[in-house]
C-alpha positions as CSV (number, residue, x, y, z in Angstrom):
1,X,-9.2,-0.2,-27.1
2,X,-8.2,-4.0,-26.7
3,X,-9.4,-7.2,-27.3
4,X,-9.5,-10.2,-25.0
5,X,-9.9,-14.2,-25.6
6,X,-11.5,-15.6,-22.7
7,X,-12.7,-19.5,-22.0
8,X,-15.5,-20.6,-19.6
9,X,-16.1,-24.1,-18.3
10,X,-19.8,-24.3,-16.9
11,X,-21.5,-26.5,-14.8
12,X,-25.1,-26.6,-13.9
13,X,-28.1,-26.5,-16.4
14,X,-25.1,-25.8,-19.1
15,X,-22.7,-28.4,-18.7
16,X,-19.7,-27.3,-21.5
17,X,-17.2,-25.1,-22.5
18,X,-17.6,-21.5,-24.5
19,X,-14.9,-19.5,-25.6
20,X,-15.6,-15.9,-26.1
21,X,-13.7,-12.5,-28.0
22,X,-14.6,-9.5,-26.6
23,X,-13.7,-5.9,-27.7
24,X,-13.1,-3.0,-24.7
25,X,-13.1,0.4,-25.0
26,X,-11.2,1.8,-21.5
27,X,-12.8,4.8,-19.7
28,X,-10.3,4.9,-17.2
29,X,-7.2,2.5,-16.6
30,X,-5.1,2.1,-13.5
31,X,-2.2,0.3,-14.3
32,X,-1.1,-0.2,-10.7
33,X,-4.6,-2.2,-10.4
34,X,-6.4,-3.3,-13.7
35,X,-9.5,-4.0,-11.4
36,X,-9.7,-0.7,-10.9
37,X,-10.5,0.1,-14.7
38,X,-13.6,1.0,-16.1
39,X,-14.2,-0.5,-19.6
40,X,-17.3,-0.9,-22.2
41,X,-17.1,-4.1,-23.9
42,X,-19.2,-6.4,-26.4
43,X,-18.6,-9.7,-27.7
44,X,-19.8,-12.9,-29.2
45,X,-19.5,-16.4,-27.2
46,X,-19.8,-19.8,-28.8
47,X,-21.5,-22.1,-26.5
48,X,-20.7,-25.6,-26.6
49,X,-22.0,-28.5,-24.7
50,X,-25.3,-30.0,-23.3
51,X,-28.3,-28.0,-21.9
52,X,-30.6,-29.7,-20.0
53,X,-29.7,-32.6,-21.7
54,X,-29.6,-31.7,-25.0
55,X,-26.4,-31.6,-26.4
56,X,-25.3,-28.9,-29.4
57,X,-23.9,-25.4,-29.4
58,X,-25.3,-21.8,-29.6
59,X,-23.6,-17.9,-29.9
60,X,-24.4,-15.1,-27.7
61,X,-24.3,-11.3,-28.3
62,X,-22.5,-10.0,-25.1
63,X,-22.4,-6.1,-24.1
64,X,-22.1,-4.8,-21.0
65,X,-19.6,-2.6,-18.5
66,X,-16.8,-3.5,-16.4
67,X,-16.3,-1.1,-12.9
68,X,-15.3,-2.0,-9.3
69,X,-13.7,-5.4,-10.7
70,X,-17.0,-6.5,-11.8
71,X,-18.1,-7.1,-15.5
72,X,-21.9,-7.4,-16.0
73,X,-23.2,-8.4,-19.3
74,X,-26.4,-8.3,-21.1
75,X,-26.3,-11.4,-23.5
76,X,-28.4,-12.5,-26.7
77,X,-28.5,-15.6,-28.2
78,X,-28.3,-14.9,-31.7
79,X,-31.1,-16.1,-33.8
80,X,-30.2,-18.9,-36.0
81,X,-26.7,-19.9,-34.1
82,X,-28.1,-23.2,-32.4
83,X,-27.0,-26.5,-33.5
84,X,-27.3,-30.0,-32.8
85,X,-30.4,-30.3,-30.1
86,X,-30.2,-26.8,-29.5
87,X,-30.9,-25.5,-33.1
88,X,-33.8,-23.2,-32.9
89,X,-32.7,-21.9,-29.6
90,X,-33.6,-18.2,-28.4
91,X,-33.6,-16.1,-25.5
92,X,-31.4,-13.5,-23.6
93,X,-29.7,-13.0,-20.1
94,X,-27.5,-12.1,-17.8
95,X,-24.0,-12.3,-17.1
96,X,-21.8,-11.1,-13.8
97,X,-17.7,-11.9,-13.8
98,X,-15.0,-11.0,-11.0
99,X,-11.4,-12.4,-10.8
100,X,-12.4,-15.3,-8.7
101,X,-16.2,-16.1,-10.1
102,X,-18.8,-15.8,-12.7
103,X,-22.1,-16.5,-12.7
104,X,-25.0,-16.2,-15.9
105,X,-28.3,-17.0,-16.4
106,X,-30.1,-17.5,-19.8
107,X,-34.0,-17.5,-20.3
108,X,-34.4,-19.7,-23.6
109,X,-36.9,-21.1,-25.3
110,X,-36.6,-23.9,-28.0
C-alpha cells in the first residue's frame, strides 16, 4: 500500500485548483515501468475555485483502478462539503488520468 499527494489545476467549467490524497493498494508493480502497475485506490479531493461562475469549494469521494497507465475514477461530491456559492452542491462523476492528461466530468446540481 502507499499514499500519494496529487494537485490539479483545471480549466473549463471548473476554473481552480484541488489537491487530492489518495490511498493504493498495488495488485501488481513493475518497477522497471510504474505505468505498468495495476493499483486500487480511493481518495478525497478538495475543490477549490469558481464553477460556472460561482466561486467556493467542494470535496469528492474518489475510487477507482489504475491499469495500462490509466487511472479511472468514480467521484462523489460529498454531501454537505460545498462552500461559498457552491454550498449545497451535489452530484457524482467521472474521472480519467495518464502521465500527460486528465480529464473529469461532474453532473451537479445546486
Amino acid at each position: 500500500m502507499t499514499k500519494a499527494s496529487v494537485e490539479f489545476a483545471f480549466k473549463g467549467e471548473f476554473e481552480g485548483q484541488a489537491q487530492t490524497e489518495y490511498v493504493m493498494f498495488y495488485r501488481e508493480y513493475d518497477e522497471k515501468d510504474p505505468h505498468k502497475a495495476a493499483a486500487t485506490y480511493v481518495g478525497l479531493t478538495m475543490y477549490k475555485g469558481m464553477l460556472n461562475g460561482k466561486t467556493g469549494s467542494f470535496v469528492t469521494e474518489d475510487r477507482g483502478t489504475f491499469e495500462g497507465g490509466s487511472a479511472n475514477s468514480v467521484l462523489t461530491i460529498i454531501t454537505g462539503s460545498g462552500t461559498g456559492d457552491l454550498k449545497g452542491i451535489t452530484g457524482t462523476g467521472t474521472g480519467i488520468a495518464t502521465q500527460k492528461t486528465s480529464r473529469f466530468e461532474l453532473e451537479y446540481s445546486l
